[in-house]
C-alpha positions in Angstrom: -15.4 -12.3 -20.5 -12.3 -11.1 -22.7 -10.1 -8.9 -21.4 -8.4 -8.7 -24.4 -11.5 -6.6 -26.0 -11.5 -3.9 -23.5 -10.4 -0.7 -24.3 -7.4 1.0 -22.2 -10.0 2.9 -20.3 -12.6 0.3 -19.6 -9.8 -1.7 -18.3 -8.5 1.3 -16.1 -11.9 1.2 -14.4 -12.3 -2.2 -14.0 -8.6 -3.3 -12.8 -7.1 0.1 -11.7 -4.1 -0.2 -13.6 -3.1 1.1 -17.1 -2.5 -1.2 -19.7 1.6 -0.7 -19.6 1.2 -2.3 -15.4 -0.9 -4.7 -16.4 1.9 -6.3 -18.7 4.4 -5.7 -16.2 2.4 -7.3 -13.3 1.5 -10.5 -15.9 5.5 -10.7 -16.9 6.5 -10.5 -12.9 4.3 -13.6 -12.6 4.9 -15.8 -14.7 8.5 -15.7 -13.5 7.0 -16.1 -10.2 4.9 -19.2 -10.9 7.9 -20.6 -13.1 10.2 -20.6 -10.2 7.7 -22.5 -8.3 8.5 -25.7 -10.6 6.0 -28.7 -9.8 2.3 -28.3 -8.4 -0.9 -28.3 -9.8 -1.3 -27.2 -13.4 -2.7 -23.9 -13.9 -6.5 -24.6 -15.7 -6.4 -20.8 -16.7 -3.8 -18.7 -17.8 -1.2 -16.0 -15.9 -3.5 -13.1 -17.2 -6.7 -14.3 -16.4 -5.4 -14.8 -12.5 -4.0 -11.3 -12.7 -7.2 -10.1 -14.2 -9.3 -11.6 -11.0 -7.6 -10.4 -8.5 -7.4 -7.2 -9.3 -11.1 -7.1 -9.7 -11.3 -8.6 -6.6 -9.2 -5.9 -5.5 -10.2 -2.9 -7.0 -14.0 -3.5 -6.8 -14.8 -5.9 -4.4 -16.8 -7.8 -5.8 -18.1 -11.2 -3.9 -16.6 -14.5 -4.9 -19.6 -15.8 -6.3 -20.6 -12.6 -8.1 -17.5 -12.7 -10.3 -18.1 -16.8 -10.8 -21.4 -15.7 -12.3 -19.5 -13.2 -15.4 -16.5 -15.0 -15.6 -17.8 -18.6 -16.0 -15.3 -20.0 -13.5 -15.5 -21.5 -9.8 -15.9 -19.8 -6.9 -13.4 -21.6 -5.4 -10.6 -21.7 -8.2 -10.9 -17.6 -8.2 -10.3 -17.9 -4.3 -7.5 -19.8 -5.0 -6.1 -17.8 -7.4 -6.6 -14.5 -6.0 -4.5 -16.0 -2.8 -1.7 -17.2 -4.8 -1.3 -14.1 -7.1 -1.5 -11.8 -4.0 0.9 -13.7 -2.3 3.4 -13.8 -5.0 3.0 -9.4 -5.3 3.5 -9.2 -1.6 6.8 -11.1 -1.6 7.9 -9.0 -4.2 10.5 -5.7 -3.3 8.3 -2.6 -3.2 11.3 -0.4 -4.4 12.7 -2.9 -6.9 10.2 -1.3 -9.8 10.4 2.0 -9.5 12.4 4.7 -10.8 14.6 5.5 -8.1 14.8 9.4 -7.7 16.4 11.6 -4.9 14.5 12.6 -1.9 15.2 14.4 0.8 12.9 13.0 3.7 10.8 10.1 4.2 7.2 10.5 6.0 6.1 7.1 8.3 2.2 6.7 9.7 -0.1 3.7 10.2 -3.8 3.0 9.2 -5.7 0.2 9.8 -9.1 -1.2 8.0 -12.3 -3.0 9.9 -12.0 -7.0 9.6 -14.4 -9.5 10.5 -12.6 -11.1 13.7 -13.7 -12.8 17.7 -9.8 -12.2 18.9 -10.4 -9.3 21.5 -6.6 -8.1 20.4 -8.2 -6.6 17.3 -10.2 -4.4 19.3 -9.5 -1.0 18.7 -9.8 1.5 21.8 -9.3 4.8 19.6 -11.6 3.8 16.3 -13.8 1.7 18.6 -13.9 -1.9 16.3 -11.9 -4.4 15.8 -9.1 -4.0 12.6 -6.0 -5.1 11.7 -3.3 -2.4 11.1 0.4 -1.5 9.1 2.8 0.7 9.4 3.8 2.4 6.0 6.7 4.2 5.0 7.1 6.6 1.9 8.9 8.8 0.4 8.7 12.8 -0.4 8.0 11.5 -4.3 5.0 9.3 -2.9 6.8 5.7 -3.5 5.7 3.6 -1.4 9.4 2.3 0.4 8.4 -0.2 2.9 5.4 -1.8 4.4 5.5 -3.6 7.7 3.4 -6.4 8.4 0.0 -6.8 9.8 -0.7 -5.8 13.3 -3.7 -6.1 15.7 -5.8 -3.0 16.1 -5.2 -2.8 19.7 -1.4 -2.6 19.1 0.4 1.5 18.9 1.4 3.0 16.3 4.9 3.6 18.3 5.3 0.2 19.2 4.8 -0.9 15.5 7.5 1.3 15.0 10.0 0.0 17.8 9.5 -3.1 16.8 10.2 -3.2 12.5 12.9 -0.1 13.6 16.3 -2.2 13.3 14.9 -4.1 10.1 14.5 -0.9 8.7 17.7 1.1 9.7 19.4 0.3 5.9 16.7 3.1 4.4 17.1 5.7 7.3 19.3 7.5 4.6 17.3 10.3 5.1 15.0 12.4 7.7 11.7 10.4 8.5 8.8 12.8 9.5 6.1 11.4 11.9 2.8 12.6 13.9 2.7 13.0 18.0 2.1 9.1 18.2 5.8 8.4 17.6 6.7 10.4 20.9 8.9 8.0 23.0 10.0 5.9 19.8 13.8 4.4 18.9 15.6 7.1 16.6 13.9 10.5 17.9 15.5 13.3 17.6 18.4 11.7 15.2 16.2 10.2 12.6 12.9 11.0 13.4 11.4 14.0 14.0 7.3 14.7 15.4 5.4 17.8 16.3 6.0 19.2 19.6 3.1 18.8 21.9 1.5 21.4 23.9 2.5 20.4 27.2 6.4 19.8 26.0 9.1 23.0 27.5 9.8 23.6 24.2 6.2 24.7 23.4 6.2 26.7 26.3 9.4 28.3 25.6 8.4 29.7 22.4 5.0 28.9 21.3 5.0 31.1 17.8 8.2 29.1 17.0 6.8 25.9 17.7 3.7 26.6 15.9 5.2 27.3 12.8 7.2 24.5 13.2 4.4 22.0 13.6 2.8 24.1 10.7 5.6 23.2 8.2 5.7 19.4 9.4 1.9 18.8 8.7 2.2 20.2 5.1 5.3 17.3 4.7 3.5 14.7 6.3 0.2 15.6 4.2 1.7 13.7 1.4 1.4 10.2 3.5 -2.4 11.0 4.1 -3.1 11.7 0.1 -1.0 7.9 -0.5 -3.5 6.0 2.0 -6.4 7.6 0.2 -5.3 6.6 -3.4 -4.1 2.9 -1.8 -7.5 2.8 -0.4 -9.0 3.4 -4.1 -8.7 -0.5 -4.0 -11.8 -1.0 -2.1 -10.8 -4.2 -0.4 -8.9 -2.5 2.1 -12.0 0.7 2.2 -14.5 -0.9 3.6 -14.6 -4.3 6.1 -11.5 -6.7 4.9 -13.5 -9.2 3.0 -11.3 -12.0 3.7 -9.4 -13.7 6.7 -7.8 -10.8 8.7 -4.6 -13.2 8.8 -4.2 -11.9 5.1 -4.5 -8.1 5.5 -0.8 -7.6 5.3 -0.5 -9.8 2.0 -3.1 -8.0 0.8 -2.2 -4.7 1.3 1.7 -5.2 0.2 0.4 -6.1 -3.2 -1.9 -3.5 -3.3 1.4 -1.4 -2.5 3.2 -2.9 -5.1 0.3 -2.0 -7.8 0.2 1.5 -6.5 3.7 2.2 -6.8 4.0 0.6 -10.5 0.8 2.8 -11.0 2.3 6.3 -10.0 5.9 5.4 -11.6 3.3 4.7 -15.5 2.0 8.5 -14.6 5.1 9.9 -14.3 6.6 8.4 -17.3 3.5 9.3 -19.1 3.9 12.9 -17.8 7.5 12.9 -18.7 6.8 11.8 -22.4 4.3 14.8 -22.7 6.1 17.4 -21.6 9.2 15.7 -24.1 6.8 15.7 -27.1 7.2 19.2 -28.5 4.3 21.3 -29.7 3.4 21.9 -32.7 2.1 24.7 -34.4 
């Protein structure tokens, strides 16, 4: 298969990423792969190994079933699809992007299902076994920092406890959070939750409290909408595909893709609204 043959669009679908990421994720490789020095040559080139994985990430699609149109092993796009993810997921997540102010960052967990016999992945509230993060973002939807992978059996708050003093350089600003953080490091001076039913300060004034919980949840909405267009990469939809030992590698370079992603729209945007109208 060319790649080089697709149009803009056709590659959208296939890769989900615009043309202008694609080149910036191929150019953040090869300086990757040239810092590694020695190892074994590379049989196909930086773009083709970009172009795999984000098949593989994007659609899916079985090892074998991708061998079959792209003419290559089974094994070598395993291979490949390791190493590229692993070099996105070492890279910073904020580096990238346009930074921009903001005035509050929003924090929340999800997990997906992965094939796994370790009891520790066994989730009591989603009832299977998954492997979970912790993501942090910002009120512009940039992705700011993603922790690493966590058995399904472990709490959100303790996820949080544990990453809190490696994270206490970007606690510039407010960080919003649902009734799971109750208890956690930082609440109340950093990090603010709704108040629960049975708390005195519901009782106290229950019309005050419900408004506040009100304006909260329309903040932290914007965390929920990131998951669902991270989860557009339907490796991390469904049941993990691979080893769950990878789901945080996996899903920090999907992370990485989405943020480069949203900064291309806004750009784009931007140079719309700059191009003036003509008559």
């Amino acid at each position: 298969m060319s790649f080089n043959r697709l149009h803009e669009a056709e590659l959208a679908q296939l890769t989900g990423c615009r043309y202008p990421v694609i080149v910036l994720l191929e150019s953040l490789l090869n300086k990757a792969l040239r810092r590694e020095g020695a190892g074994r040559p590379i049989k196909y080139s930086v773009r083709t190994m970009l172009m795999v994985t984000l098949m593989k990430l994007r659609g899916e699609l079985a090892y074998r079933t991708l061998a079959v149109f792209l003419k290559i092993s089974y094994t070598t796009l395993q291979r490949y699809t390791h190493r590229v993810c692993e070099v996105l997921a070492s890279l910073s997540l904020s580096q990238y992007i346009k930074s921009q102010a903001c005035q509050y960052l929003i924090v929340d967990g999800t997990c997906s299902r992965v094939r796994s016999t370790d009891i520790k992945n066994y989730s009591g509230h989603k009832h299977h076994k998954n492997c979970k993060v912790q993501m942090i973002i910002n009120d512009q939807r940039q992705i700011i920092a993603v922790s690493k992978s966590y058995e399904g059996g472990v709490h959100d708050k303790t996820i949080w406890n544990k990453e809190y003093d490696s994270l206490k350089d970007l606690f510039t600003q407010i960080i919003l959070a649902d009734k799971g953080y109750a208890g956690t490091k930082g609440e109340y001076e950093k990090l603010f939750r709704p108040i629960k039913r049975n708390e005195i300060e519901y009782k106290a004034n229950k019309e005050a409290t419900k408004s506040y919980n009100r304006e909260l949840s329309k903040k932290r909405v914007l965390v929920e909408n990131c998951f669902a267009h991270v989860k557009d990469f339907k490796i991390l939809r469904n049941l993990f595909p691979l080893q769950a030992k990878r789901y945080g590698t996996v899903f920090k370079a999907v992370a990485l893709i989405y943020n480069l992603n949203l900064d291309e729209k806004l750009r784009q945007q931007q140079k719309v609204k700059a191009t003036p109208m003509t008559a």
